[in-house]
C-alpha positions in Angstrom: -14.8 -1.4 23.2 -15.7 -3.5 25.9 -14.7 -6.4 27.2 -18.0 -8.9 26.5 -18.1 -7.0 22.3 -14.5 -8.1 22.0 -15.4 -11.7 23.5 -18.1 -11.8 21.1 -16.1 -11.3 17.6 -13.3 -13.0 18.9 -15.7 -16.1 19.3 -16.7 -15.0 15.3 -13.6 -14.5 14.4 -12.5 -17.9 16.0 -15.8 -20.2 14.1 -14.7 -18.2 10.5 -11.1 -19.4 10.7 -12.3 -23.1 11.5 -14.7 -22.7 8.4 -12.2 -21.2 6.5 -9.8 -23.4 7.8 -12.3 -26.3 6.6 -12.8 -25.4 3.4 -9.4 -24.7 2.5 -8.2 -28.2 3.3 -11.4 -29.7 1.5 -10.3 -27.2 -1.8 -6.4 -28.7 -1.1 -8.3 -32.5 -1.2 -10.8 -31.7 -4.2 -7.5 -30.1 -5.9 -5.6 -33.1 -5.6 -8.3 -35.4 -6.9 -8.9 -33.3 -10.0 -5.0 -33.3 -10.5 -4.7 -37.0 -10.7 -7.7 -37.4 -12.8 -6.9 -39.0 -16.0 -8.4 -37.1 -18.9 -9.4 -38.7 -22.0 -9.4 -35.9 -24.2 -7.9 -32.8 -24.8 -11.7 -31.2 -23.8 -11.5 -33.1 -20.8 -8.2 -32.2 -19.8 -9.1 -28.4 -20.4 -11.7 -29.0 -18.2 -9.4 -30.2 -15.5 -6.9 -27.3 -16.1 -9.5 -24.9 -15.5 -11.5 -26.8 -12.4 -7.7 -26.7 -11.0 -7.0 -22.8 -11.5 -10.5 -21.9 -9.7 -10.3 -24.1 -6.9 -6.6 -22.4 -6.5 -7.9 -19.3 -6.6 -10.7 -19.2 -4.5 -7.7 -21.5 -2.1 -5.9 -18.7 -2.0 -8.8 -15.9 -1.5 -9.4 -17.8 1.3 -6.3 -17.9 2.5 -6.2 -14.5 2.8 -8.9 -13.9 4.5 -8.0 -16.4 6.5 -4.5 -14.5 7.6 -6.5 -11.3 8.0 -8.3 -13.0 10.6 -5.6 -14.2 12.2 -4.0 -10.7 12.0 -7.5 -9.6 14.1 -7.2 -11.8 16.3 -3.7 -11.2 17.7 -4.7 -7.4 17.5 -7.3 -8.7 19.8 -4.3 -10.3 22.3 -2.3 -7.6 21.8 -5.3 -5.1 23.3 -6.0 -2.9 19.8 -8.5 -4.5 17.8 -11.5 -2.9 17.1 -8.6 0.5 15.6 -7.8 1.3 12.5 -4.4 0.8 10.8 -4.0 4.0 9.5 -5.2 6.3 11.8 -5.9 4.4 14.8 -9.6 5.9 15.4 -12.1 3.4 16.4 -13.5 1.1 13.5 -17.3 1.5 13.1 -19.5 -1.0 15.1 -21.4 -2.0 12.0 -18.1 -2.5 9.7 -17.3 -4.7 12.3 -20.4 -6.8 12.5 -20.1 -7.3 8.9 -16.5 -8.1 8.9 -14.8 -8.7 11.8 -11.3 -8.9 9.8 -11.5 -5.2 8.9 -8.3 -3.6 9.6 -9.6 0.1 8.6 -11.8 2.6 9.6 -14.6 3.1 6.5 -12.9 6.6 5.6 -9.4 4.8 5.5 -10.6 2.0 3.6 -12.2 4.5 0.8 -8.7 6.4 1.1 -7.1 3.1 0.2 -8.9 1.8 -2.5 -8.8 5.1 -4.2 -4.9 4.6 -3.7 -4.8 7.7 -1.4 -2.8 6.1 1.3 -0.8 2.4 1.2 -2.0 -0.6 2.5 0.3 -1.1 6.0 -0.9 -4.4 6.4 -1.7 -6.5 2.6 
């Protein structure tokens, strides 16, 4: 891969962990407000349970997509990024353009969620 490609999703990779980054903290904030809410009712406070429990979630779906990128991006410092995980072939352009995260080729990544081969980095 050249040199200017891996400038380019390092500079996407860069922007998606400031949004993530963004919207993480703003879930954290939203959290927090919900939590101290007080709730009338027992409706209401079902309400608030369940508002708490997504915004967790998708905290923590975020988060992980969040590490992935960070994963990518010292792949990119350590000179590797751009290979797969498992067998270290080159990861297809237009996986990469989708998500610049990926860790695996698309043959590896169909091996591993058909739990043919273990995830070397979850």
């Amino acid at each position: 891969m050249r040199a200017r490609e891996i400038e380019r999703y390092k500079k996407r990779l860069t922007a998606k962990r400031i949004e993530l980054l963004d919207r993480v903290r703003d879930a954290q904030d939203t959290e927090v407000t919900v939590g101290e809410e007080k709730a009338a009712d027992l409706g209401d406070r079902a309400l608030s349970s369940t508002s708490r429990t997504v915004l967790h979630q998708l905290s923590a779906s975020e988060r992980q997509v969040l590490r992935r990128i960070e994963k990518a991006l010292e792949r990119i410092g350590e000179g590797t990024y751009g290979r797969c995980l498992n067998c270290s072939q080159p990861i297809q352009k237009g996986r990469l353009d989708a998500v610049p995260w990926a860790r695996y080729c698309i043959e590896c990544q169909e091996k591993l969620d058909r739990g043919e081969i273990e995830d070397i980095d979850p």
